[in-house]
C-alpha positions as CSV (number, residue, x, y, z in Angstrom):
1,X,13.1,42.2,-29.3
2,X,14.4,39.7,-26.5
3,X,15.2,36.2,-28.0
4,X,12.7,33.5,-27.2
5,X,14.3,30.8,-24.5
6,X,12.6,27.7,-27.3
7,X,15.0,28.9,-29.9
8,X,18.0,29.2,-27.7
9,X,17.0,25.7,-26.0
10,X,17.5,24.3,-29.9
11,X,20.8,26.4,-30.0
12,X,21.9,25.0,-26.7
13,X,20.9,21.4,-28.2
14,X,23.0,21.5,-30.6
15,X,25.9,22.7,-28.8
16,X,25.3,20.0,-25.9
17,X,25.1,17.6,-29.2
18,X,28.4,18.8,-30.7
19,X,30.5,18.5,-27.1
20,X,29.3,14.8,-27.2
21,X,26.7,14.9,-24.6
22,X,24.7,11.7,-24.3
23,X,21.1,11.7,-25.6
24,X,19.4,11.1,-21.9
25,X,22.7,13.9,-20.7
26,X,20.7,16.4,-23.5
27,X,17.4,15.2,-22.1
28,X,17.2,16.1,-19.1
29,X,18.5,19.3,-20.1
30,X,16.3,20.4,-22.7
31,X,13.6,19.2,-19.9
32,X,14.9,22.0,-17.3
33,X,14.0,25.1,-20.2
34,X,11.2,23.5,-21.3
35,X,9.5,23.3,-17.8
36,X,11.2,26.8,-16.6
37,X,9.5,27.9,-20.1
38,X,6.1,26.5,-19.2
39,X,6.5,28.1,-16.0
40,X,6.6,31.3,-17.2
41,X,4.1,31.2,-19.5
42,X,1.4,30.2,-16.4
43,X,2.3,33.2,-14.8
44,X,1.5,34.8,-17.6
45,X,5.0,36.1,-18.4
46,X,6.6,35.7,-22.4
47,X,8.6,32.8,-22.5
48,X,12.1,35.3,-23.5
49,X,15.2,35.8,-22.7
50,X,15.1,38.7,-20.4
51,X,12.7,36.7,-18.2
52,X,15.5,34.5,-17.4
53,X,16.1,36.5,-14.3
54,X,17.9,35.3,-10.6
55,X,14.8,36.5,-9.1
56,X,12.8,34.4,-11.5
57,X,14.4,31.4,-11.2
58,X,14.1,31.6,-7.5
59,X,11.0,31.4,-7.8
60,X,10.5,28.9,-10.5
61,X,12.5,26.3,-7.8
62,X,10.3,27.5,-4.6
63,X,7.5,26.4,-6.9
64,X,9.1,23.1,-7.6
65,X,9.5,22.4,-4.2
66,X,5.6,23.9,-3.0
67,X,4.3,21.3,-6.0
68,X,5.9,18.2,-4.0
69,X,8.9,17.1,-6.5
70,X,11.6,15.3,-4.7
71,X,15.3,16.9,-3.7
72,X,16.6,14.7,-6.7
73,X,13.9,15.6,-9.6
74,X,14.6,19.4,-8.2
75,X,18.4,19.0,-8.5
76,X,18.5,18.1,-12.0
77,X,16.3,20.5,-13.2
78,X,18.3,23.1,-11.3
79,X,21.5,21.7,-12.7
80,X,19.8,21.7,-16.6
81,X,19.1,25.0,-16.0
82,X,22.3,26.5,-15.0
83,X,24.0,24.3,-17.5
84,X,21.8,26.3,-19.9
85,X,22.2,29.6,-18.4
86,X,26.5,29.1,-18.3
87,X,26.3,28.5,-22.2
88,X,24.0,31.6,-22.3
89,X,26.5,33.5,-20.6
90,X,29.6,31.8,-22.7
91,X,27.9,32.8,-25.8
92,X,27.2,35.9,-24.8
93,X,24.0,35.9,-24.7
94,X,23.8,36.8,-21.4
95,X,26.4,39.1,-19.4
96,X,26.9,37.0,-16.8
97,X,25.2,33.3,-15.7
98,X,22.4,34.5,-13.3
99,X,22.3,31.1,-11.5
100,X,26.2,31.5,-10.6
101,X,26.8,30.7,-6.6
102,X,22.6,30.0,-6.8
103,X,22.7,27.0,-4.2
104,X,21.2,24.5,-5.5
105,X,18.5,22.4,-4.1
106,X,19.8,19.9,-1.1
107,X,19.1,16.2,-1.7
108,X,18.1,14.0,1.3
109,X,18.9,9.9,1.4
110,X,15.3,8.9,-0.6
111,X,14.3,5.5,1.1
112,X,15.3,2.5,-0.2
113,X,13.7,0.6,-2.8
114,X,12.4,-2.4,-0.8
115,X,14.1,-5.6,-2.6
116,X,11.6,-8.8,-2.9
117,X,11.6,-11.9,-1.1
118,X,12.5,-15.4,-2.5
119,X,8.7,-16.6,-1.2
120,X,7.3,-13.7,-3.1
121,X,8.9,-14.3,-6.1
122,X,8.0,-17.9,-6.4
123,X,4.1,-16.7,-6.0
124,X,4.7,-14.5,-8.5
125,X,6.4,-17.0,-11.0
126,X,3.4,-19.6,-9.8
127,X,1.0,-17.4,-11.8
128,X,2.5,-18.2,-14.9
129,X,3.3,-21.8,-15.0
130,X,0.9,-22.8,-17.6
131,X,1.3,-23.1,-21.3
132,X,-0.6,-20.7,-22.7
133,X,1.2,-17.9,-24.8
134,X,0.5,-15.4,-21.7
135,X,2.2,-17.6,-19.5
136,X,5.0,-18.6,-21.6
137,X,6.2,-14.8,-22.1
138,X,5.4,-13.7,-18.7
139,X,7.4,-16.3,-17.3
140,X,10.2,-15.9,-19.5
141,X,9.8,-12.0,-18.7
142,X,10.2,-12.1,-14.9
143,X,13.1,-14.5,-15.2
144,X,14.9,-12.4,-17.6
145,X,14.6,-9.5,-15.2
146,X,15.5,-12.2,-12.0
147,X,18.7,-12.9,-14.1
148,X,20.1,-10.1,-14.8
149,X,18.6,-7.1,-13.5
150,X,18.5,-5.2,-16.5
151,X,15.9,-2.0,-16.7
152,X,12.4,-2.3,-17.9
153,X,13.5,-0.2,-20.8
154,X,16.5,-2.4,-21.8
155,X,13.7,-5.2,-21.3
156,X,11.0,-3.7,-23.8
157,X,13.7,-3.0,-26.1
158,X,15.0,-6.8,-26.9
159,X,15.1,-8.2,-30.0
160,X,15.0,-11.9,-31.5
161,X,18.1,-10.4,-34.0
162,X,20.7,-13.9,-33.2
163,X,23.1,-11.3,-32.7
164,X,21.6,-10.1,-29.8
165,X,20.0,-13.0,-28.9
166,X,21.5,-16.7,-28.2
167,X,20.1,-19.3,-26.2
168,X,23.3,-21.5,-26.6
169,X,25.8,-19.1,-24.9
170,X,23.2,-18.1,-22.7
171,X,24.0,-14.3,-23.6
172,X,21.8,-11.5,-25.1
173,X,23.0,-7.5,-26.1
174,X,20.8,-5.0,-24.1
175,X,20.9,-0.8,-25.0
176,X,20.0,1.6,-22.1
177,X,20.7,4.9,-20.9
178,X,24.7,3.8,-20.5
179,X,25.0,2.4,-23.5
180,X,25.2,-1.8,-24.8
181,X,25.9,-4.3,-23.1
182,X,26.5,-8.2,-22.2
183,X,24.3,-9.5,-19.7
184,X,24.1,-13.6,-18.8
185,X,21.6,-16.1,-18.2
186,X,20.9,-19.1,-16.7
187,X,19.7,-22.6,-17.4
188,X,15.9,-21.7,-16.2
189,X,15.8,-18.7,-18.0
190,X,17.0,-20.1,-21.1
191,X,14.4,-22.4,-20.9
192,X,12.1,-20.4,-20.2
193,X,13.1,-17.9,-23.0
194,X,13.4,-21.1,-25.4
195,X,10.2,-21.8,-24.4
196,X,8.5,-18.2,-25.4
197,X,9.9,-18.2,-28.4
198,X,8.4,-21.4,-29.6
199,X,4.7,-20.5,-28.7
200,X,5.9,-16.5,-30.2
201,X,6.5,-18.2,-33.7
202,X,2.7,-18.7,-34.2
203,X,1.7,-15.2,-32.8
204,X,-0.3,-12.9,-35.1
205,X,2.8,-10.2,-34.7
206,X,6.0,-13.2,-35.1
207,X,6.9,-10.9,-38.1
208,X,8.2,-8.1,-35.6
209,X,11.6,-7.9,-34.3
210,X,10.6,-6.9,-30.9
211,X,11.0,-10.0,-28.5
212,X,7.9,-9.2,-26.5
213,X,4.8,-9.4,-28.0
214,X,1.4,-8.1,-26.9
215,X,-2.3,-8.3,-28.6
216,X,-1.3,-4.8,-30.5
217,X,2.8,-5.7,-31.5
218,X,5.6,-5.2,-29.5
219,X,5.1,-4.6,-25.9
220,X,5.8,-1.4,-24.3
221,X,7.6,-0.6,-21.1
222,X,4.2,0.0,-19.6
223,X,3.2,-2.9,-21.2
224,X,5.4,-5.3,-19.3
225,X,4.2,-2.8,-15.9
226,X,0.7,-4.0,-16.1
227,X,2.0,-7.8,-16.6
228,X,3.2,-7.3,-13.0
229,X,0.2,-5.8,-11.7
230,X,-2.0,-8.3,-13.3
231,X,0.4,-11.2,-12.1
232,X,0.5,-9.6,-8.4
233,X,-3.3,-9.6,-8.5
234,X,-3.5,-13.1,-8.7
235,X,-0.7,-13.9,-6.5
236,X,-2.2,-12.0,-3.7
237,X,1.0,-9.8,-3.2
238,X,1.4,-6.4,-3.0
239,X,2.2,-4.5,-6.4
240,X,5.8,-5.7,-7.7
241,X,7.0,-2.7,-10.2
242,X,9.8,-4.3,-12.3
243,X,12.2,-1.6,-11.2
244,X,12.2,-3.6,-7.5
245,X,13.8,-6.9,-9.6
246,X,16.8,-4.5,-10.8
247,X,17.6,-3.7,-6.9
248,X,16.7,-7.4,-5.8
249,X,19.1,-8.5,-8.2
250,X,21.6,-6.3,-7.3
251,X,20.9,-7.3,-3.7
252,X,21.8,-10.9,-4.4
253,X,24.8,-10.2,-6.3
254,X,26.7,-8.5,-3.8
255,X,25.3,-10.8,-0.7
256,X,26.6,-13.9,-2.5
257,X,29.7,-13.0,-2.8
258,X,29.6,-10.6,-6.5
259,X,32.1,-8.0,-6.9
260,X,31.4,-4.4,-6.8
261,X,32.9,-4.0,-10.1
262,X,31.6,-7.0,-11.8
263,X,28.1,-5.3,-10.4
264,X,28.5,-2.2,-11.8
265,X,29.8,-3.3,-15.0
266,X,26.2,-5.8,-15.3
267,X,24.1,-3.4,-14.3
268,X,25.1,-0.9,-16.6
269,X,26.1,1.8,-13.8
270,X,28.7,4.4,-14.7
271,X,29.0,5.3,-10.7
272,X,29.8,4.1,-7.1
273,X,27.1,5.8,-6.3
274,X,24.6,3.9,-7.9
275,X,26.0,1.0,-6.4
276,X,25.6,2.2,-3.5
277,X,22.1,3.4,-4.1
278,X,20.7,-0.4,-5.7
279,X,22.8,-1.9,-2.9
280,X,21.6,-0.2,-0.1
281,X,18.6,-2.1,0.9
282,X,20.5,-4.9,2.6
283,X,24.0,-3.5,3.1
284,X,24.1,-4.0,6.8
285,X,23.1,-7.6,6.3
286,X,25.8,-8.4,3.9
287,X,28.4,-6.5,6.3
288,X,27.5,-8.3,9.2
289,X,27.9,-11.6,7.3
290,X,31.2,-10.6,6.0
291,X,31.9,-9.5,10.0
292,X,31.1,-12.7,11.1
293,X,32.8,-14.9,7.7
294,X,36.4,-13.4,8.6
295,X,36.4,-13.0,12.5
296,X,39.4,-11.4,12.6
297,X,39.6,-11.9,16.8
298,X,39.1,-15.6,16.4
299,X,42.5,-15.9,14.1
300,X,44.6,-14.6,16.8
């Protein structure tokens, strides 16, 4: 009887696990057999090992592609795939690794994440200048995010713990996909932070350790998504997803004169290319400035 792909993805799980492999690394692994799995099993095929054909997989990416997933999503599924299939084949569970010299999926420039405008940002901050508790935490929320650029899951997953937390150093410990790190405030977002936690003490969920509260606990990542939309709403601007602060921040960084490195290290990137990706948006802008700061020609 041909092994079933569900227990060699466990197999596989534990090998990625035992070679050190980050948790999101294993993720998006385990994703790639899962879905290839799940394809199978709609066209009515067993989800085994002997389905795990070239042929098949062909057509498990032309159906990828036909259902409208980007170059990128495509990619890594292709690449958690044959990551699975080369352990297959070094375990010798499979002869050979039936995606070897497969090409994989080509990735195109995706557009740019459009970065927002200092006039839309003050709107956006005007919706929650008032004192209720709403206010107070979505105010201190977007300022956070302003500040340091961190990712709406780093954001969810704050905590008022003092050693991750303090308002008199103006420093707080976020975890992400990378790993923890540092990131910095300044005055306005301290005060505005201070400010939160004052009205927080008195919430019906104070007890919790997350930072962010909501009417049901802690707030989610979604959570803090439909703050923006609501807050948009009554701004009048077009939806704001907090993912669009990350790459405004970055934006700023580097235009005012940040260093790449000191960027990179902040943001919690691993790779140039990510830099280059959150930087994009304005990069000609920036190099024109530089052009036009040195003027070589006019030294001479």
């Amino acid at each position: 009887m041909a092994a079933r792909l569900e227990d060699l993805r466990k197999s596989f799980d534990r090998a990625l696990r035992a070679a050190d492999k980050s948790p999101q690394t294993v993720r998006l692994y385990d994703q790639a057999v899962i879905f290839f799995g799940r394809w199978l099993a709609e066209q009515g095929r067993p989800e085994t090992l002997d389905e795990l054909t070239r042929p098949a997989i062909r057509e498990w990416l032309a159906s990828l592609r036909d259902a409208g997933l980007s170059a990128n999503t495509r990619k890594m599924r292709y690449r958690g795939l044959h990551r699975f299939c080369q352990w297959l084949a070094d375990e010798d569970e499979l002869a050979t690794n039936p995606m070897a010299k497969l090409e994989a999926p080509a990735v195109t420039d995706e557009p740019a994440v459009p970065i927002v405008s200092d006039a839309d940002l003050t709107k956006l901050l005007s919706t929650c200048r008032g004192k209720s508790f709403a206010d107070r935490r979505d105010q201190a929320i977007f300022r956070v995010l302003l500040d340091t650029g961190i990712r709406v899951g780093e954001l969810a997953g704050m905590t008022t713990d003092p050693s991750r937390l303090d308002l008199d150093t103006a420093i707080a410990l976020v975890t992400g996909k990378t790993g923890t790190r540092f990131v910095y405030f300044g005055d306005r977002t301290v005060q505005a932070v201070d400010r939160y936690l004052r009205v927080r003490s008195d919430h019906r969920w104070a007890h919790l350790p997350k930072l962010w509260l909501g009417e049901r606990g802690g707030l989610t990542e979604d959570g803090i998504r439909a703050r923006f939309e609501v807050r948009c709403d009554e701004a009048g601007l077009p939806r704001i997803h907090p993912h669009q602060l990350r790459h405004t921040w970055a934006n700023d960084f580097l235009a005012n004169g940040g260093q790449e490195r000191d960027a990179m290290r902040l943001a919690g990137w691993k790779s140039d290319a990510m830099l280059g990706r959150y930087g994009s948006v304005a990069a000609d802008e920036r190099a024109k400035a530089a052009a036009q700061r040195l003027r070589r020609g006019d030294r001479i």
